[in-house]
C-alpha positions in Angstrom: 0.0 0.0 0.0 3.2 2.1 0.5 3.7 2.5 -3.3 0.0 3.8 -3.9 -0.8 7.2 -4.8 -2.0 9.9 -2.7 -5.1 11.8 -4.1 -5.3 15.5 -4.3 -8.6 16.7 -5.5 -9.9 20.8 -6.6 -12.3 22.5 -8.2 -9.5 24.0 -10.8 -6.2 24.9 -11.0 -5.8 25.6 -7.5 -5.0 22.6 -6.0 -1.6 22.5 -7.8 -0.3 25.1 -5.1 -0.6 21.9 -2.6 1.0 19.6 -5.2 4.2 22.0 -5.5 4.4 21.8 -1.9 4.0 18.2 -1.7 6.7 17.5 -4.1 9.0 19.1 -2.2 8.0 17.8 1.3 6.9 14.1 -0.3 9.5 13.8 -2.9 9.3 9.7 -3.1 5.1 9.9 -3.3 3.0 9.5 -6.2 0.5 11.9 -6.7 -2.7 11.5 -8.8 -4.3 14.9 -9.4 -8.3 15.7 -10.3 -8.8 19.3 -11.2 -12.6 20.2 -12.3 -12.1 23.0 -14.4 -14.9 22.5 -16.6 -17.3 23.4 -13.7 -15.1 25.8 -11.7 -15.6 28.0 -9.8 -17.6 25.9 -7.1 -17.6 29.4 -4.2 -20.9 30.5 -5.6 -22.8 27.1 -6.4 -25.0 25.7 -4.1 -23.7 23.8 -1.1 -25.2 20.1 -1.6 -24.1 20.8 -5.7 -20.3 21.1 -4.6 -20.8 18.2 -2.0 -21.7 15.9 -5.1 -18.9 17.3 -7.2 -16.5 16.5 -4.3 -18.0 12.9 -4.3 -17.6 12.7 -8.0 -13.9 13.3 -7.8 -13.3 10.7 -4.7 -14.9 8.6 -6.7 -12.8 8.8 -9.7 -9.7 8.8 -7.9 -10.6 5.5 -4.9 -11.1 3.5 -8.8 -7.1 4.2 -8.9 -6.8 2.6 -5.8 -5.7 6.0 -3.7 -3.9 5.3 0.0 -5.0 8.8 0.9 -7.5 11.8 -0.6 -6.3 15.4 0.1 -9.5 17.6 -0.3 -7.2 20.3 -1.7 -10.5 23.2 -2.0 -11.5 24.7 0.7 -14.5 24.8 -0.6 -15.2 21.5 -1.1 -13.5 20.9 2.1 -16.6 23.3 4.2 -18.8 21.3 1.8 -17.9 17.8 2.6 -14.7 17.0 4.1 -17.0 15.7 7.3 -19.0 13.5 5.1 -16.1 11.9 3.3 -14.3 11.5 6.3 -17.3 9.6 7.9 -17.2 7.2 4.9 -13.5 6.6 3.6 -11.7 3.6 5.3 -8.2 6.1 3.6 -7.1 9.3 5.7 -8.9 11.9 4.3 -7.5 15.5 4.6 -8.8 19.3 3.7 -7.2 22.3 4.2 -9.2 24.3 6.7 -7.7 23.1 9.7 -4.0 23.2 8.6 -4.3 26.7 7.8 -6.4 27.8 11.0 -3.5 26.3 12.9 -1.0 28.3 11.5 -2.6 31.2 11.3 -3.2 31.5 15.1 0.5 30.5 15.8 1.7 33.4 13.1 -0.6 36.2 15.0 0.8 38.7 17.3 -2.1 41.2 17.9 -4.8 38.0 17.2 -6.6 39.9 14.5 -7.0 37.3 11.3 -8.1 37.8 8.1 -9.5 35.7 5.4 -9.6 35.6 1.8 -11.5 33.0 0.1 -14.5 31.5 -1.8 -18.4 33.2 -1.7 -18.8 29.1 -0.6 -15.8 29.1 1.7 -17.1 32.9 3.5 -20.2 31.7 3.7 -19.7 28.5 5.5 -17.7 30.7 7.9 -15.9 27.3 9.4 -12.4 29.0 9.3 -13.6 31.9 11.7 -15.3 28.5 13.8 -12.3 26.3 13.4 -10.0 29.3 14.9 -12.3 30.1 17.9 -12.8 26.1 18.6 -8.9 26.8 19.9 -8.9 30.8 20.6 -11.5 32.5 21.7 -9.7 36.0 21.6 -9.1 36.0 18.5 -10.6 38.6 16.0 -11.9 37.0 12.4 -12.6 39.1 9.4 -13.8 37.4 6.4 -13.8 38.5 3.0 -15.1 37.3 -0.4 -13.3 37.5 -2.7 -15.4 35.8 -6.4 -13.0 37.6 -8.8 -9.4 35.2 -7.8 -10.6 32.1 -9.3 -10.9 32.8 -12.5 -7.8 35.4 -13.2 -6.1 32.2 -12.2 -8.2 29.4 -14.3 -7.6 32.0 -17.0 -4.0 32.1 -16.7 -4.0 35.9 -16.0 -2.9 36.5 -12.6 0.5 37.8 -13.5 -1.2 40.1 -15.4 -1.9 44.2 -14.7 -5.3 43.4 -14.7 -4.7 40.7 -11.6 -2.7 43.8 -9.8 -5.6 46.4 -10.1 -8.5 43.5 -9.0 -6.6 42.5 -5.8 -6.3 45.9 -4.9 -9.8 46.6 -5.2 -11.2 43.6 -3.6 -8.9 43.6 -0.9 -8.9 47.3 0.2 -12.0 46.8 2.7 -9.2 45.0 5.1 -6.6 47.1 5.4 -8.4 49.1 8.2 -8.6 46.2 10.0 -5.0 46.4 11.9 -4.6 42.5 10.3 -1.4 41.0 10.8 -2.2 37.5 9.8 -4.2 36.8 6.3 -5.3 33.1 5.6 -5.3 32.5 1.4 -8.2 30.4 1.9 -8.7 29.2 -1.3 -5.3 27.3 -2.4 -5.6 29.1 -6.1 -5.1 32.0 -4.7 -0.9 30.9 -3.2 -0.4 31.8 -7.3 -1.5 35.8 -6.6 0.7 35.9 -3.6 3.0 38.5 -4.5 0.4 40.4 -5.6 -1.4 40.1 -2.3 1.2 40.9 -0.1 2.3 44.0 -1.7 -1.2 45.1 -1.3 -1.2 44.2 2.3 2.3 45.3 3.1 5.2 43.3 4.4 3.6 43.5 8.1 1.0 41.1 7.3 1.8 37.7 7.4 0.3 35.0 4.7 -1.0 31.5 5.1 -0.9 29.3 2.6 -3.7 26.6 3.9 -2.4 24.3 0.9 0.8 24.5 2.1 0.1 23.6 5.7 -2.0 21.2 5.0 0.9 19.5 3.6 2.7 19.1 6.7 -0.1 17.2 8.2 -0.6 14.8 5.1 3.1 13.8 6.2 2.5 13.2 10.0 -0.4 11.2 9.2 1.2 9.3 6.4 4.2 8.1 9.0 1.3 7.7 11.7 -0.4 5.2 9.7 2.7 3.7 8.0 2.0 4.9 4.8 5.1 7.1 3.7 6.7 5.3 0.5 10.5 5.5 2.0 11.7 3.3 -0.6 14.9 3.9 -1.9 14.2 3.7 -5.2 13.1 6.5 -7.3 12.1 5.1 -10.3 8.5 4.0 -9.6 7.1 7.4 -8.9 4.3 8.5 -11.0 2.1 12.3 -11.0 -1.0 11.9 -13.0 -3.1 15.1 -13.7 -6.6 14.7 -14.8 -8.7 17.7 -15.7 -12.6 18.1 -16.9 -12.0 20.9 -18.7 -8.8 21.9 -21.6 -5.6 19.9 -21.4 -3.8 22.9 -23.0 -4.9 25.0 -20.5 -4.2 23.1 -17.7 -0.8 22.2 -18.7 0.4 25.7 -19.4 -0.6 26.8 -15.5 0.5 23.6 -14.2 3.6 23.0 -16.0 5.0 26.9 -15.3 3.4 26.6 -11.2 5.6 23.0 -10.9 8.4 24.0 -13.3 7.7 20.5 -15.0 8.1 20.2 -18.7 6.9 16.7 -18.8 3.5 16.6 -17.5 0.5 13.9 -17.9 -2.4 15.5 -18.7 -5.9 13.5 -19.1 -8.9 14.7 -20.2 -11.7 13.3 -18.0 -15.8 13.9 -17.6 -17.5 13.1 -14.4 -21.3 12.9 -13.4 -22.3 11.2 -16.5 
């Protein structure tokens, strides 16, 4: 079971901000990749709609015989990490927790922001998850529909990105924020963007990232960590509803891979 894959699953592009970081914490891991571009963005669709697009991608991925799913969306995660969890016999990770962990550990004056999702805001469970372990702290959420798809659309080194981050994000810096949670893991690939609007005082989370670090403590908790020596069996496949083309541009510049996999796939058929 050592040599399976682990499964990372998003509504997009996204999710590929967790990969990077995996590769570099998880270099001897296989990682099988679902990205649903064809029906991104999931923030502003219905609740039980994402839940059944979050099943359809477990599903595609437990037929490749997966040793662990990585629910790399937040919004997917608010939508139906609990639910998956429940009825996976795999470790099932999302990234809400990871990044609400870090974030109270990076605070100094225990104000937090939040950028994610409409879906993510709404289900509010990062400003829950951070008071389930600090009361004191103050949670501002913010919206932010416009990220997604500057990054789907391969823009978000672009001038328009610059002037749409600005605007969006200029309702928080009144807030005396030191900490800001990217709580949507597409939006890692606007960072430098994002902290040059918020100023080098304000420290970034990157939930994908965290998250990370906990898919490798539970890995060597359960005995699952490939620590082969050998190399030569690892295998990334990336699957994608929507265009390959597309896909592999973002992903191939994001990982600095030239030789990517890239399968088109359709779901809920």
């Amino acid at each position: 079971m050592k040599k399976q894959a682990i499964g990372f699953i998003d509504s997009g592009v996204g999710g590929l901000t967790v990969v990077k970081e995996a590769m570099r914490q998880l270099p001897n891991e296989s990682i099988y990749y679902v990205g649903d571009t064809a029906r991104c963005p999931y923030g502003p669709r219905p609740e039980e709609q994402v839940r059944k697009f979050t099943w359809e991608m477990t599903h595609f991925l437990l037929d490749k015989d997966i040793k662990m799913l990585v629910i790399a969306c937040n919004t997917a995660t608010a939508a139906a990490l609990e639910d998956i969890k429940k009825k996976l016999a795999i470790p099932v990770i999302g990234v809400i927790l990871p990044g609400s962990r870090a974030s109270i550990k990076a605070t100094k004056n225990n104000r937090i922001g939040v950028i994610g999702t409409a879906g993510t805001v709404k289900s509010d469970q990062y400003k829950k998850m951070i008071h389930s372990k600090d009361t004191k702290a103050i949670v501002t959420s913010l919206a932010c529909p416009k990220f997604v798809p500057i990054v789907e659309s391969n823009e978000y080194n672009s001038a328009i990105a610059k002037k749409i981050v600005a605007e969006t994000l200029r309702p928080l810096k009144k807030d005396n924020l030191d900490t800001l949670i990217l709580g949507c893991t597409h939006y890692p690939l606007l960072r430098p963007i994002i902290q040059n609007v918020m100023g080098d005082s304000v420290t970034l989370i990157d939930s994908g990232a965290e998250t990370v670090s906990e898919v490798s403590t539970i890995l060597d908790y359960f005995d699952l960590a490939d620590d082969s020596k050998s190399r030569t069996h690892i295998e990334h496949n990336f699957y994608t509803t929507g265009s390959t083309q597309m896909f592999h541009e973002i992903a191939s510049e994001w990982l600095d891979m030239e030789k990517i996999t890239v399968e088109h796939i359709t779901l809920g058929r």
